[in-house]
C-alpha positions, 0 to 999 in steps of 0.5 A: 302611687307606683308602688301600690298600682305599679307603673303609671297608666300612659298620659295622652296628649290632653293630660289624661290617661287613655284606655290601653289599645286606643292611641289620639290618632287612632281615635281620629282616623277611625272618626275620619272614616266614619265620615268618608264611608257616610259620604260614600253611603249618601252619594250612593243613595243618591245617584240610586235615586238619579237612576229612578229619575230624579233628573233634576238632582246633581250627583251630590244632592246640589239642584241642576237645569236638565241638559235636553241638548242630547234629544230629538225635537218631538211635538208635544202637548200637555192639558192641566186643570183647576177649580175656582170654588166662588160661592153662590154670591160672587158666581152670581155677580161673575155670571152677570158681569158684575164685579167691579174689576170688569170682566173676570173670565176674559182677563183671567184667560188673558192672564193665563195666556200671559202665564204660560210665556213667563214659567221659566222666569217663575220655575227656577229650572225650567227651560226657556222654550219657545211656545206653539201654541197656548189655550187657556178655557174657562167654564161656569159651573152652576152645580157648584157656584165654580169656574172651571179652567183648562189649560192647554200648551204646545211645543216642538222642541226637546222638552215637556211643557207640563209646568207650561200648562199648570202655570196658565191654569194656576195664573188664570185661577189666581187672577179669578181670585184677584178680580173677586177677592173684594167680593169674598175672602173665601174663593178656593183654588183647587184640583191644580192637576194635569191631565194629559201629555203627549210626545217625547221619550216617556210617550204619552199620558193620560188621567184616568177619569173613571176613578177618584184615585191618582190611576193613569193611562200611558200610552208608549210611542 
């Protein structure tokens, strides 16, 4: 072979002849800072996201409780919502206090109320706080054969208590459905929303009721 293509072409660690210029190592470090600069790419984007205010996210992507511990104690409410569609058969019997569970509005706001004290056990990174004050309303709506529920939470502490409102209209429309499932199996939960904050460092809140759109009012302290 030599004397036809001269000198043999170099053989690289694994036997086979390599492209002239490329050495193993060469081709592994190059792979190794492939790798680094991704990394570095991805922590950045990452800590950019932060900034916008993905709090719950740690500097590499791993989820983190919030340390509230650096804020001032404010008063501060929130009001979430929800729809129960029922149907004409199972409104009729709810309003009538028919169902055979007993009364569905009053162990439903029980169960919202109830709700509400338990978000941090249910919500991995919510904060244990302590609550002020808790309403929970439910409404029969004729027009549409639904119940509406409203929600309402309060605090005096470093932290919101939106998902404290949300878990007791979620809980209490979820326990509407349990006491008239036997009913019906086509109850639907709906419109899960909030609807109003106020206090701490973002000010306050405020659906926008006049469209259909996610639109908001805020209001800076």
């Amino acid at each position: 072979m030599e004397s036809v293509f001269g000198e043999t072409p170099p053989i690289g660690m694994s036997g086979s002849a390599q492209e002239p210029g490329f050495s193993s190592y060469e081709l592994a470090s190059s792979t190794s800072d492939n790798f680094v600069v991704k990394e570095s790419i991805l922590a950045s984007q990452i800590a950019n996201k932060n900034v916008l205010g993905l709090t719950h996210v740690g500097s590499t992507g791993e989820a983190q409780m919030v340390d509230v511990s650096p804020k001032e104690n404010t008063k501060r409410t929130a009001i979430a919502s929800c729809k129960v569609i029922l149907g004409k058969k199972v409104f009729d019997m709810v309003s009538a206090n028919q169902m055979g569970k007993g009364d569905v509005l009053t162990v439903a706001k029980i169960a919202g109320i109830n709700g509400a004290k338990q978000t941090s056990s249910l919500i991995p990174l919510c904060h244990n706080i302590t609550l002020t004050h808790i309403r929970v309303d439910l409404m029969l709506n004729p027009d549409n054969y639904s119940v509406g529920i409203e929600g309402e939470a309060s605090t005096t502490g470093k932290t919101g208590v939106e998902m404290e409102a949300l878990t007791a209209v979620t809980t209490a429309g979820l326990t509407v459905y349990d006491m008239c499932k036997a009913a019906s199996k086509e109850i639907q939960i709906t419109d899960v929303r909030l609807e109003h904050k106020t206090g701490g460092k973002s000010g306050d809140w405020k659906r926008n009721t006049n469209s259909d759109d996610m639109s908001i009012k805020n209001e800076k302290d």
